[in-house]
PyMOL Python script that loads the backbone (N, CA, C, O; Angstrom):
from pymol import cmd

cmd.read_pdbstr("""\
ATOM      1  N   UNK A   1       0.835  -1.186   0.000  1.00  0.00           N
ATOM      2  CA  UNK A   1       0.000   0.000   0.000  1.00  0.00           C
ATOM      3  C   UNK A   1       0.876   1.243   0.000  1.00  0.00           C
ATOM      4  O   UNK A   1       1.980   1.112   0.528  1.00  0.00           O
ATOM      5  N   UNK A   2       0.524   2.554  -0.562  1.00  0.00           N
ATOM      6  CA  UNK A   2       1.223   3.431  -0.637  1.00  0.00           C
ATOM      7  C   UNK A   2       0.596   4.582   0.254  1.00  0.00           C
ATOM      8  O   UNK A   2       1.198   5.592   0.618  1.00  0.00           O
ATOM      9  N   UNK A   3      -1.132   4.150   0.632  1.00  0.00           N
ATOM     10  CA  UNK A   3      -1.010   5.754   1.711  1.00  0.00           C
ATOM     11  C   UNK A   3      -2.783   5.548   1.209  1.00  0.00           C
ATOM     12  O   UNK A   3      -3.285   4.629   0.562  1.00  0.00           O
ATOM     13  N   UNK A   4      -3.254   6.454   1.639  1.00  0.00           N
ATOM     14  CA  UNK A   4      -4.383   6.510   1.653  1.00  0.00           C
ATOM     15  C   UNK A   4      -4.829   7.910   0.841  1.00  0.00           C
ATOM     16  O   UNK A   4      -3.925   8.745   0.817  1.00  0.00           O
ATOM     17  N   UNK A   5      -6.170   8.334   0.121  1.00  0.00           N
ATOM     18  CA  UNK A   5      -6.476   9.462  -0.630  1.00  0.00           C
ATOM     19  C   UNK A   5      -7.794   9.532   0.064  1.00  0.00           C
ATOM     20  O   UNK A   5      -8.569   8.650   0.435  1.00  0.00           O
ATOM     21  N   UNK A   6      -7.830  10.967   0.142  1.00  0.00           N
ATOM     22  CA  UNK A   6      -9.201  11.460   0.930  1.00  0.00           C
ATOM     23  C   UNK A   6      -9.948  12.431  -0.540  1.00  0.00           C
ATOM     24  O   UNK A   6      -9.352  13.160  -1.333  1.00  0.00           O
ATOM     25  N   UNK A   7     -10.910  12.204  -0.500  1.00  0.00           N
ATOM     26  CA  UNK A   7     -11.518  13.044  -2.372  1.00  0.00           C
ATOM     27  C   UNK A   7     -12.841  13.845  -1.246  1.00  0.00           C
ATOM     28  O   UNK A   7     -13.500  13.446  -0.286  1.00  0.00           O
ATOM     29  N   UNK A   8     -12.752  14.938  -1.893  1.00  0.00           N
ATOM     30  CA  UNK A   8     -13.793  16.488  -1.253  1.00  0.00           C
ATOM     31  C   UNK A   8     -14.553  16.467  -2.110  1.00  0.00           C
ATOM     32  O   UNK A   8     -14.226  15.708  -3.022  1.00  0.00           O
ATOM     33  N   UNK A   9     -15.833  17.190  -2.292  1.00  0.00           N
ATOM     34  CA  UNK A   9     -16.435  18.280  -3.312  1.00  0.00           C
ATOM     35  C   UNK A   9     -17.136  19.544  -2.850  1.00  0.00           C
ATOM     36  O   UNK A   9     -18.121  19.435  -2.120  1.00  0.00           O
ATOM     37  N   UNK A  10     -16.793  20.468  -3.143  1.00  0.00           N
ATOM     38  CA  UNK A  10     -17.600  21.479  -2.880  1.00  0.00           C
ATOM     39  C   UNK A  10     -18.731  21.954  -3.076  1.00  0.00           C
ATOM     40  O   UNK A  10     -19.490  21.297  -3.789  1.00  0.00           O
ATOM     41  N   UNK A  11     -19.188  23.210  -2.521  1.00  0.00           N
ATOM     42  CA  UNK A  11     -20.631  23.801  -3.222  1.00  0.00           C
ATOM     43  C   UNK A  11     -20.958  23.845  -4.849  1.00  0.00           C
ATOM     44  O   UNK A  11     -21.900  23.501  -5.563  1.00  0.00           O
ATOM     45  N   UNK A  12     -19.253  24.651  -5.093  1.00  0.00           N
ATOM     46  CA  UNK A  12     -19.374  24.809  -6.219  1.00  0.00           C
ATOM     47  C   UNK A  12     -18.821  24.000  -7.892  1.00  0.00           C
ATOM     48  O   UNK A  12     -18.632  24.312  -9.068  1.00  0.00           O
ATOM     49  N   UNK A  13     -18.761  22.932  -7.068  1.00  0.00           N
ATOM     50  CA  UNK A  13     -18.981  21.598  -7.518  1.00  0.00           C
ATOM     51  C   UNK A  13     -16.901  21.231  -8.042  1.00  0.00           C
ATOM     52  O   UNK A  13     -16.418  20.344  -8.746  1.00  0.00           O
ATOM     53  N   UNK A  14     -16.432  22.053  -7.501  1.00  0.00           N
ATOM     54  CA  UNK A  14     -14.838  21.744  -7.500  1.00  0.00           C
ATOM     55  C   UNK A  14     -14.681  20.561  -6.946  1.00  0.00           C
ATOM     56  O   UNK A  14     -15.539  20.239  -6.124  1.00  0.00           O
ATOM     57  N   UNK A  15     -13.790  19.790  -7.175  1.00  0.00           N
ATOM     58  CA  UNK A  15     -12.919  18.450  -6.396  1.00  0.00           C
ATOM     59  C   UNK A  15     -12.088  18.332  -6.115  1.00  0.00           C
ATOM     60  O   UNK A  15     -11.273  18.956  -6.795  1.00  0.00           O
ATOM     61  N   UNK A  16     -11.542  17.576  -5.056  1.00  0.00           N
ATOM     62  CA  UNK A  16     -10.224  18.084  -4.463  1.00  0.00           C
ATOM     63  C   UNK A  16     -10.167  16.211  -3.762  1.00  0.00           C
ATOM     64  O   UNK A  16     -11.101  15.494  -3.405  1.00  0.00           O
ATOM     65  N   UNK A  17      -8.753  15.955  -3.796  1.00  0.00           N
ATOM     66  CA  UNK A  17      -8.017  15.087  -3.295  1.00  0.00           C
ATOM     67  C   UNK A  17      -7.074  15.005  -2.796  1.00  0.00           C
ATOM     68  O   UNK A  17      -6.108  15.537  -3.344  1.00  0.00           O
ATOM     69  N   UNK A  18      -6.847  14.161  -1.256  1.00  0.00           N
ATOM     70  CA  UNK A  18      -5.839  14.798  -0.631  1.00  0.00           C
ATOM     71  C   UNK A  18      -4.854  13.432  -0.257  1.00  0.00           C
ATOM     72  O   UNK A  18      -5.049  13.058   0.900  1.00  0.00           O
ATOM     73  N   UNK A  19      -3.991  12.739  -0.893  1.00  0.00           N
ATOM     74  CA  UNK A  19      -3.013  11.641  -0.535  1.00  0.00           C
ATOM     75  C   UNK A  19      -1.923  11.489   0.139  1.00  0.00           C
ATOM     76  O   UNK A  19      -0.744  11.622  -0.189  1.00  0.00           O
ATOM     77  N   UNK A  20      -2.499  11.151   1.269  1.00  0.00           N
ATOM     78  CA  UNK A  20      -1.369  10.684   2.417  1.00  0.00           C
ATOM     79  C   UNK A  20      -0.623   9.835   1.937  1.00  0.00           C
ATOM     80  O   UNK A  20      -1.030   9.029   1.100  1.00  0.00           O
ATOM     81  N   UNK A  21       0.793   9.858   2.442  1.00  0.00           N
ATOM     82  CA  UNK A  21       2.001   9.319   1.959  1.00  0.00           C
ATOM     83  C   UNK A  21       2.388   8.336   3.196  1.00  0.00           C
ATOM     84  O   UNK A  21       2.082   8.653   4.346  1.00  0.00           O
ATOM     85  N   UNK A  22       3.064   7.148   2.910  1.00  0.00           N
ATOM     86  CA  UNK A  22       3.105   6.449   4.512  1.00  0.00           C
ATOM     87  C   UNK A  22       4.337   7.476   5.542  1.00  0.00           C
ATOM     88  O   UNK A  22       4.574   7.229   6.724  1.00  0.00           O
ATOM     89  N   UNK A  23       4.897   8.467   4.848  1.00  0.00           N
ATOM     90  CA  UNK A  23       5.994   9.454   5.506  1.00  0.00           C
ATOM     91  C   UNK A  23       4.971  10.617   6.419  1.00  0.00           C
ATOM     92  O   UNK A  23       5.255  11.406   7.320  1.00  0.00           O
ATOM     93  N   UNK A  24       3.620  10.283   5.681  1.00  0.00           N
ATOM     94  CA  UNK A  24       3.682  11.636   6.888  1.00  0.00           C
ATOM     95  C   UNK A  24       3.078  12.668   5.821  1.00  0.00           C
ATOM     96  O   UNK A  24       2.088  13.280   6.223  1.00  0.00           O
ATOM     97  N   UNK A  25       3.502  12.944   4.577  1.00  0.00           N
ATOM     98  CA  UNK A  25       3.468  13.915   3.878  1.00  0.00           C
ATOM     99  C   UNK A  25       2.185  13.755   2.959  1.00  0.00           C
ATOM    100  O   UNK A  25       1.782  12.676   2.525  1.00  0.00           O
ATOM    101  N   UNK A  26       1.779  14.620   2.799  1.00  0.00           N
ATOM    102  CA  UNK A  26       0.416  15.258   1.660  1.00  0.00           C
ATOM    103  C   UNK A  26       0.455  15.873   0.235  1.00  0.00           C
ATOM    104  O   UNK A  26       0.998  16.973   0.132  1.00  0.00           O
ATOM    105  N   UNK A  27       0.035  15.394  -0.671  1.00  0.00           N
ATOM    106  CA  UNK A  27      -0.275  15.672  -1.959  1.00  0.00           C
ATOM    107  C   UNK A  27      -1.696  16.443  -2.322  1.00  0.00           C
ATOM    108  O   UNK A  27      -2.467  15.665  -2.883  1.00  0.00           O
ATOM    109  N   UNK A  28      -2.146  17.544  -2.176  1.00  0.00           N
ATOM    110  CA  UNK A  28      -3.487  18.149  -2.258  1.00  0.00           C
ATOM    111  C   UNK A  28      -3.758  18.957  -4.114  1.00  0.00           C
ATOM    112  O   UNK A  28      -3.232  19.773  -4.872  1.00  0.00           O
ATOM    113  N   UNK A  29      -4.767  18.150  -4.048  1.00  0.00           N
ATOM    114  CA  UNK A  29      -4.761  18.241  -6.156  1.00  0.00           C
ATOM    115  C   UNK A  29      -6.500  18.829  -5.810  1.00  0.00           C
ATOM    116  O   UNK A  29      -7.435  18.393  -5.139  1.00  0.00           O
ATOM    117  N   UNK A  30      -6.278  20.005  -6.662  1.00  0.00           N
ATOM    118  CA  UNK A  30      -7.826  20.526  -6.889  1.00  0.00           C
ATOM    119  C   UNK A  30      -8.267  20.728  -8.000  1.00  0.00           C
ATOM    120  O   UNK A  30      -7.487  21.387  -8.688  1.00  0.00           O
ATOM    121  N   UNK A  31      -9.346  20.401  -8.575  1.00  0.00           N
ATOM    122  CA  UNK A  31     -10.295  20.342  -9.925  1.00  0.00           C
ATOM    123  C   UNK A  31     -11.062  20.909 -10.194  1.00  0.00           C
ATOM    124  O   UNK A  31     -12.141  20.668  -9.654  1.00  0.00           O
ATOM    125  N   UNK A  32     -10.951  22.294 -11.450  1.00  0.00           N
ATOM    126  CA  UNK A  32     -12.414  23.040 -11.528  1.00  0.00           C
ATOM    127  C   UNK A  32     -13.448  22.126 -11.898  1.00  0.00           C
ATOM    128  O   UNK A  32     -13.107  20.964 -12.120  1.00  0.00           O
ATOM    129  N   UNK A  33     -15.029  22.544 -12.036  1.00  0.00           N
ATOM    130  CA  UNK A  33     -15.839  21.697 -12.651  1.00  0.00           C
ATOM    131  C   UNK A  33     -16.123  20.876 -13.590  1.00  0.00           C
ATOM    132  O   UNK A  33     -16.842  19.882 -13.690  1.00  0.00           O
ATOM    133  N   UNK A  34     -14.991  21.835 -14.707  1.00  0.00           N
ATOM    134  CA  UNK A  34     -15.093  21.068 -15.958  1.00  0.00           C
ATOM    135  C   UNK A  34     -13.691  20.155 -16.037  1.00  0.00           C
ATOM    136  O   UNK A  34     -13.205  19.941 -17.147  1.00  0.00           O
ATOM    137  N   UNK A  35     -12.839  19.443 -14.430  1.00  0.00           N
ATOM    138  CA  UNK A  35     -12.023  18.846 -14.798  1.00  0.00           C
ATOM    139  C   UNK A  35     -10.430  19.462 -15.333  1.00  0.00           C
ATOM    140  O   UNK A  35      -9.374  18.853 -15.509  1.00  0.00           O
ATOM    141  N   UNK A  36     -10.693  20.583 -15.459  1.00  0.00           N
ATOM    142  CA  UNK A  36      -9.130  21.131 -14.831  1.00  0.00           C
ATOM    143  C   UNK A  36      -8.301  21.412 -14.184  1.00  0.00           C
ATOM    144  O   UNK A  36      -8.726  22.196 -13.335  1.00  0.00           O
ATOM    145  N   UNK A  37      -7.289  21.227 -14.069  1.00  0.00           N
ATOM    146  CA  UNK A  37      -6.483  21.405 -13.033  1.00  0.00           C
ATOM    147  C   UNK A  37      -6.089  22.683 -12.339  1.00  0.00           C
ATOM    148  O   UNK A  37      -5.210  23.326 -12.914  1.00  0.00           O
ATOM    149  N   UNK A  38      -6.616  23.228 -11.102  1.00  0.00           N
ATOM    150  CA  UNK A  38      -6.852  24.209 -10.312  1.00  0.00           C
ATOM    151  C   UNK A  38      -5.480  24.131  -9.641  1.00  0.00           C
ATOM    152  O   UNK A  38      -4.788  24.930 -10.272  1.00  0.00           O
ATOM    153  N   UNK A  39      -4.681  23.531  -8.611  1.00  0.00           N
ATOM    154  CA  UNK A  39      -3.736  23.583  -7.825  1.00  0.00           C
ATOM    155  C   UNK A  39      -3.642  22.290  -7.304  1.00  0.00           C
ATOM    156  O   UNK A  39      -4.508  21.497  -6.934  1.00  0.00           O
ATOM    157  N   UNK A  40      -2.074  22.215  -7.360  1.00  0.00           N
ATOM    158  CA  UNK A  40      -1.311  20.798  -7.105  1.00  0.00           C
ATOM    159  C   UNK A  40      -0.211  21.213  -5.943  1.00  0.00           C
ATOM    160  O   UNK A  40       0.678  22.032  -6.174  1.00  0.00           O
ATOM    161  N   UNK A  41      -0.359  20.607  -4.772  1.00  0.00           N
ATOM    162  CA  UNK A  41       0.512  21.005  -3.800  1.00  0.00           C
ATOM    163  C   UNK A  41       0.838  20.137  -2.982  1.00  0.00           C
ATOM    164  O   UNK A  41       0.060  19.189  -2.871  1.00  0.00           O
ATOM    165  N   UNK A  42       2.432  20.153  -1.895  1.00  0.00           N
ATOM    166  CA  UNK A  42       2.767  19.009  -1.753  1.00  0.00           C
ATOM    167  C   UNK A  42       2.725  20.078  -0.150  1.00  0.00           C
ATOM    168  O   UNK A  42       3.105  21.248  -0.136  1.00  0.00           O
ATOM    169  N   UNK A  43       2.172  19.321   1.093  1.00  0.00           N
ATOM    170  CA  UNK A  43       2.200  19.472   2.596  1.00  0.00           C
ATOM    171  C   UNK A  43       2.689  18.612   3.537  1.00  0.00           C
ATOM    172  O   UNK A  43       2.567  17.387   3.513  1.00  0.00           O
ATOM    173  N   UNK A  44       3.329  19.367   4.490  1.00  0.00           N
ATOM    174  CA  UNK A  44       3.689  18.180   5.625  1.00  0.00           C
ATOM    175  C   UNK A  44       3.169  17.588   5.951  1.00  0.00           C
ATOM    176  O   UNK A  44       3.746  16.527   6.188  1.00  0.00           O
ATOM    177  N   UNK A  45       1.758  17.623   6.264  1.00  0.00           N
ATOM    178  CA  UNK A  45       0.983  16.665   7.392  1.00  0.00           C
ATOM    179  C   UNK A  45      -0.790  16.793   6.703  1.00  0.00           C
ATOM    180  O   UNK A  45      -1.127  17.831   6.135  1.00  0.00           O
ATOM    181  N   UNK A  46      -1.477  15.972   6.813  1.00  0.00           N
ATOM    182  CA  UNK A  46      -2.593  15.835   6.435  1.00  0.00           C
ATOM    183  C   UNK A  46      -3.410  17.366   7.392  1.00  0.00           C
ATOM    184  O   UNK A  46      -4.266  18.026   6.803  1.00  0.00           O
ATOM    185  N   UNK A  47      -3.054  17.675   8.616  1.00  0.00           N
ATOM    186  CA  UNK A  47      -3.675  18.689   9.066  1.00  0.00           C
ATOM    187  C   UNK A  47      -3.592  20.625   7.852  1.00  0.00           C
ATOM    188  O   UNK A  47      -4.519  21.387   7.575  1.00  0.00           O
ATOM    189  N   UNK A  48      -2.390  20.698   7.557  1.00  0.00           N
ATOM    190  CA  UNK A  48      -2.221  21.569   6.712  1.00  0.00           C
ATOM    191  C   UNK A  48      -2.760  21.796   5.069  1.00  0.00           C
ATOM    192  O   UNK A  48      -2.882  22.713   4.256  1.00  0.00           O
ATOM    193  N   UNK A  49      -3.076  19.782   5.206  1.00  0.00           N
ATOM    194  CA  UNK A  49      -3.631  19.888   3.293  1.00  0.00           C
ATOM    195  C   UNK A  49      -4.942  20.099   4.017  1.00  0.00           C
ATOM    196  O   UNK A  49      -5.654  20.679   3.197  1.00  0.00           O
ATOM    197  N   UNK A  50      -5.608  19.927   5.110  1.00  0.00           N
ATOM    198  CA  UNK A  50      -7.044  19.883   4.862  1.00  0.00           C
ATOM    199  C   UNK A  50      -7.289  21.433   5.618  1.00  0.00           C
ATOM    200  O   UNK A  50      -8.370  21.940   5.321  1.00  0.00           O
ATOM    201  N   UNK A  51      -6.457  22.200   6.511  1.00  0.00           N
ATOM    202  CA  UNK A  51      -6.774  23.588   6.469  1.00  0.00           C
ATOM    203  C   UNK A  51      -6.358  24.131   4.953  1.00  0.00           C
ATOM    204  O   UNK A  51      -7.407  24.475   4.409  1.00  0.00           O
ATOM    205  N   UNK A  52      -5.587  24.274   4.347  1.00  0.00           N
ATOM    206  CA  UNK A  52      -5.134  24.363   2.876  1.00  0.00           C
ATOM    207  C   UNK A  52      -6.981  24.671   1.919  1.00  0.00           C
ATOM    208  O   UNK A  52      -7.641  25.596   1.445  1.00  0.00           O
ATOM    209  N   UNK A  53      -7.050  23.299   2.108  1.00  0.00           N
ATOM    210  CA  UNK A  53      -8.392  23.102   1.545  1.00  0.00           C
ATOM    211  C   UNK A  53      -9.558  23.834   1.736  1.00  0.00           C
ATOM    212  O   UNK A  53     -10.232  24.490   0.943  1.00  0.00           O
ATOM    213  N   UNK A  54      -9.683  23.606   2.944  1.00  0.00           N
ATOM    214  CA  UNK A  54     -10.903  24.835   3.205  1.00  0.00           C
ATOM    215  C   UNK A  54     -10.350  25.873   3.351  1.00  0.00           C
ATOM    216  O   UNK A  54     -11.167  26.380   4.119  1.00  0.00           O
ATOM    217  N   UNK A  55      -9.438  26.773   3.199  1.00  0.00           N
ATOM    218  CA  UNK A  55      -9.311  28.086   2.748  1.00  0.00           C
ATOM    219  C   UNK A  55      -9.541  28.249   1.066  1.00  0.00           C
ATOM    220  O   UNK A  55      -9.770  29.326   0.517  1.00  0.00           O
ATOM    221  N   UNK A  56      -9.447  27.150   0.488  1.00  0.00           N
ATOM    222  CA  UNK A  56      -9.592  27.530  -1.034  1.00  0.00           C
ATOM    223  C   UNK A  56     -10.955  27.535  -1.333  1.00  0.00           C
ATOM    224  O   UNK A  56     -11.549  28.088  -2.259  1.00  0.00           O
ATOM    225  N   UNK A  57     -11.451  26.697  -0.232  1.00  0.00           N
ATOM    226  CA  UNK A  57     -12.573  26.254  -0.727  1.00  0.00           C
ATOM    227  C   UNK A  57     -14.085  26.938   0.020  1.00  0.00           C
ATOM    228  O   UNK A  57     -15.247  26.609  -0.218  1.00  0.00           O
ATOM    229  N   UNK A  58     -13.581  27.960   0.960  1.00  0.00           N
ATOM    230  CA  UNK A  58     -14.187  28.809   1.386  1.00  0.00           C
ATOM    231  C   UNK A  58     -15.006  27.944   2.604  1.00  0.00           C
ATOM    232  O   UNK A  58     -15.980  28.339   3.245  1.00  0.00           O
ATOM    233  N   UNK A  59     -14.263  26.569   2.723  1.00  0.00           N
ATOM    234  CA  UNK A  59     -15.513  26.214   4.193  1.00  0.00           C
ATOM    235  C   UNK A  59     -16.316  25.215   3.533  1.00  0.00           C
ATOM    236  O   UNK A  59     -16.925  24.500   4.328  1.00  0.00           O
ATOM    237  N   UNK A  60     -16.520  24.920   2.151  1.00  0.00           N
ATOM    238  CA  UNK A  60     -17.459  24.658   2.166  1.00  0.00           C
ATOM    239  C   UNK A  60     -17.147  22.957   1.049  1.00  0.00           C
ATOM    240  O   UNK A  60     -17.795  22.736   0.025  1.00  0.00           O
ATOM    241  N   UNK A  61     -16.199  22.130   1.522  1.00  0.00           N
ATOM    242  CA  UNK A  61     -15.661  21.014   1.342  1.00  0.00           C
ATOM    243  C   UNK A  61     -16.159  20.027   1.967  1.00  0.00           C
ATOM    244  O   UNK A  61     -15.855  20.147   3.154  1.00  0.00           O
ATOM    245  N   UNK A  62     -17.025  18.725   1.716  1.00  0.00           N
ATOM    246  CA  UNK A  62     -17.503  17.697   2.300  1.00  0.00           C
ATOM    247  C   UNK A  62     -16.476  16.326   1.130  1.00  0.00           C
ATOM    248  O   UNK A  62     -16.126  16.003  -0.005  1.00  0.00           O
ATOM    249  N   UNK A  63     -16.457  15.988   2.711  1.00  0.00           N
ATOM    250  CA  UNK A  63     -15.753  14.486   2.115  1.00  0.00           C
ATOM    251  C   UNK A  63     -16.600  13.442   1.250  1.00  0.00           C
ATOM    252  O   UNK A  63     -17.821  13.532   1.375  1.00  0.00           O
ATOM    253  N   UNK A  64     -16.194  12.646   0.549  1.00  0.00           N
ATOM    254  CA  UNK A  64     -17.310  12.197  -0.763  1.00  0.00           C
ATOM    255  C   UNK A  64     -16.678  10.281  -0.510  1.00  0.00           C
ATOM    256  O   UNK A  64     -17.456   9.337  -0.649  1.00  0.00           O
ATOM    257  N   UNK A  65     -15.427  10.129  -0.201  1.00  0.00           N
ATOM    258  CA  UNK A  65     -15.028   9.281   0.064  1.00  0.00           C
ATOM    259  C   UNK A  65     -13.426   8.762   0.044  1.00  0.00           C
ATOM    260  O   UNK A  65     -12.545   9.363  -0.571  1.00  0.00           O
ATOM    261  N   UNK A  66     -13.282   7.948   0.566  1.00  0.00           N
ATOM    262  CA  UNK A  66     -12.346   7.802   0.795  1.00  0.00           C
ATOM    263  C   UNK A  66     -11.083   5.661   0.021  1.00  0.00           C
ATOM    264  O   UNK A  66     -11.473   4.494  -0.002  1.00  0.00           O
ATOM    265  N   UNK A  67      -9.665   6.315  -0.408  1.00  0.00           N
ATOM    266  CA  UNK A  67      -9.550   4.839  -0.450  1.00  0.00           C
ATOM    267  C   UNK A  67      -7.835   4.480  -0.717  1.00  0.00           C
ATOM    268  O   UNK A  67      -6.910   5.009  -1.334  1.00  0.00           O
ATOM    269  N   UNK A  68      -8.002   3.439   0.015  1.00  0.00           N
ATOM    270  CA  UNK A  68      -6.643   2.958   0.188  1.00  0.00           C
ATOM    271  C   UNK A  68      -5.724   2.195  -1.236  1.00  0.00           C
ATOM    272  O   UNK A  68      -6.158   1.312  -1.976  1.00  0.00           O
ATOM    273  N   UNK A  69      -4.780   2.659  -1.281  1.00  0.00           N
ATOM    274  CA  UNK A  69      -4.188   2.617  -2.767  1.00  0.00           C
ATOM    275  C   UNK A  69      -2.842   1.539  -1.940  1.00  0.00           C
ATOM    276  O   UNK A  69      -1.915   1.086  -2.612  1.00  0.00           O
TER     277      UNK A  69
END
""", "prot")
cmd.dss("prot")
cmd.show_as("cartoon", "prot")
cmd.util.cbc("prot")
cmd.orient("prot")
């Protein structure tokens, strides 16, 4: 296994995924609606990709699901 991925969606129908690394470290990838690539960023700790997140996302990010890779 390489880590686990947490996938968001917002109000405004953006997507966002956030992949824990077994180190510790975070990969946070965000998607406009139509599937483009919004922002790709690499964080220390799963706490910083998911404040990260809801600042982009204005608060308004619900988890959609989750899965182990």
């Amino acid at each position: 296994m390489n880590g686990i991925t947490y996938f968001y969606e917002d109000f405004y129908g953006c997507t966002a995924s956030i992949h824990q690394r077994k180190d510790g470290s975070c990969l946070l990838t965000m998607r406009l609606p139509n599937g483009d690539l919004y922002k790709q960023k690499d964080y220390s700790s799963l706490r910083n990709a998911r404040v990260a997140l809801g600042r982009m996302t204005e608060g308004t990010a619900r988890p959609t699901g989750r899965k182990e890779c």
